[in-house]
C-alpha positions in Angstrom: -0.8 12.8 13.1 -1.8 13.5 16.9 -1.5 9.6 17.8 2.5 10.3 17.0 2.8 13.0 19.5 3.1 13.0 23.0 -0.1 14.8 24.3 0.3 17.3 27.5 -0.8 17.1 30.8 -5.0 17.3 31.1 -5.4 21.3 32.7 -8.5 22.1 34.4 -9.3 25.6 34.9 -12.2 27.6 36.9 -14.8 25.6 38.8 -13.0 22.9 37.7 -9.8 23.4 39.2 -10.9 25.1 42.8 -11.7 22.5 45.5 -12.7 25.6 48.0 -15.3 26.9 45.4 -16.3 23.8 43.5 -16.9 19.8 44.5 -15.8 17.8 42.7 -13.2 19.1 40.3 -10.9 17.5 37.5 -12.5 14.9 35.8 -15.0 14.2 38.4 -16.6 17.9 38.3 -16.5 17.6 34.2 -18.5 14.5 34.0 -21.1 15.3 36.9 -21.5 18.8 35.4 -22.4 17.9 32.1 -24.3 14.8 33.4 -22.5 12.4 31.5 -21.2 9.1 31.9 -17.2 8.6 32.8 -18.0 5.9 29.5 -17.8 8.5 27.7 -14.7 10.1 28.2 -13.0 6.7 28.5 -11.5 7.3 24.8 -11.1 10.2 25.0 -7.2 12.9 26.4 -8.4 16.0 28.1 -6.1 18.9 26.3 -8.1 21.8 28.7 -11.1 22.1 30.4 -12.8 25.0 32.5 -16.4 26.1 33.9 -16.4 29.7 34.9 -19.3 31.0 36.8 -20.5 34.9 37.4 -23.9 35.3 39.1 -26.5 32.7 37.7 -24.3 32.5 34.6 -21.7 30.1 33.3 -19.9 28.8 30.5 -17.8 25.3 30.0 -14.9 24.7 27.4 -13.5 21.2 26.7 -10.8 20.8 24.5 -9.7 16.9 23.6 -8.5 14.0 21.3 -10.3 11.4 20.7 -9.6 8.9 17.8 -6.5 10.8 16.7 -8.8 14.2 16.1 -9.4 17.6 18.3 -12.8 17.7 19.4 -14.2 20.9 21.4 -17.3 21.9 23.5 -18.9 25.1 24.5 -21.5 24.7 27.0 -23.7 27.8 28.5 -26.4 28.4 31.3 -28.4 31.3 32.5 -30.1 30.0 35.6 -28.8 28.3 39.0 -29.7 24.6 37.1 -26.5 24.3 35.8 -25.1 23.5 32.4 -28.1 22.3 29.9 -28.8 19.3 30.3 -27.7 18.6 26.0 -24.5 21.1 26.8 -22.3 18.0 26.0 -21.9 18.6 22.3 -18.4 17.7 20.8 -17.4 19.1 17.5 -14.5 18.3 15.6 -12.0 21.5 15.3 -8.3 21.9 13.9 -5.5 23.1 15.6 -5.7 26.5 13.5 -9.4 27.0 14.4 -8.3 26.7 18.2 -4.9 28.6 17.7 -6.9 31.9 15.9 -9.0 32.3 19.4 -6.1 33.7 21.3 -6.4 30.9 23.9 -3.0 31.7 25.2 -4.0 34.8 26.0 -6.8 34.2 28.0 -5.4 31.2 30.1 -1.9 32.5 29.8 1.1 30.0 31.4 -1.2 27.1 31.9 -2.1 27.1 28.3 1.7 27.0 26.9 1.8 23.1 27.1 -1.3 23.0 24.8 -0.6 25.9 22.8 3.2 24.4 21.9 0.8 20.8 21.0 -1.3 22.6 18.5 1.2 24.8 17.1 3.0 21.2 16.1 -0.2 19.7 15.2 -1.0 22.6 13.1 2.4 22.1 11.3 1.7 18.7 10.2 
């Protein structure tokens, strides 16, 4: 059960993690890009989070726990306004689900924390 294990650091990736590109980052740039309320993430352990932008494009990616489950969130735009304004969408995933994408991969060494969590989770 994930309340047993000992969750990994929060990792914030892209927008979210370059204070020369992107203000405010971490938390702070999470909550005021997806217009929420820091209420709202008050429950909830940030596994990985990243915003990457190219152009007038961009796309968002929240993993978390919340309640002892994985929750996820994809969010897009295609203008200069940002993420939509309803990007803030969690859905409850599994371990597998998030282990098939190749996450690993594509975030590499700063993904190994999250990727040894799930690959326990998934064992359970």
């Amino acid at each position: 059960m994930i309340n047993e294990l000992e969750l990994p650091s929060p990792v914030y990736l892209g927008c979210w993690a370059d204070p020369h590109h992107w203000n405010p980052t971490g938390k702070e740039g999470l909550l005021a890009d997806f217009g929420i309320d820091s209420a709202v993430l008050e429950p909830c352990s940030i596994l990985i989070a990243e915003y990457d932008l190219f152009n007038y494009e961009g796309s968002a990616f929240v993993l978390f726990v919340k309640d002892g489950k994985l929750y996820e969130v994809a969010a897009y735009h295609c203008s200069c306004f940002g993420l939509e304004e309803d990007g803030w969408k969690p859905e409850e995933t599994t371990a597998g689900a998030i282990l098939k994408r190749n996450l690993l991969k594509k975030y590499g060494e700063s993904f190994l924390p999250i990727y040894n969590f799930l690959k326990i989770l998934e064992g359970q």
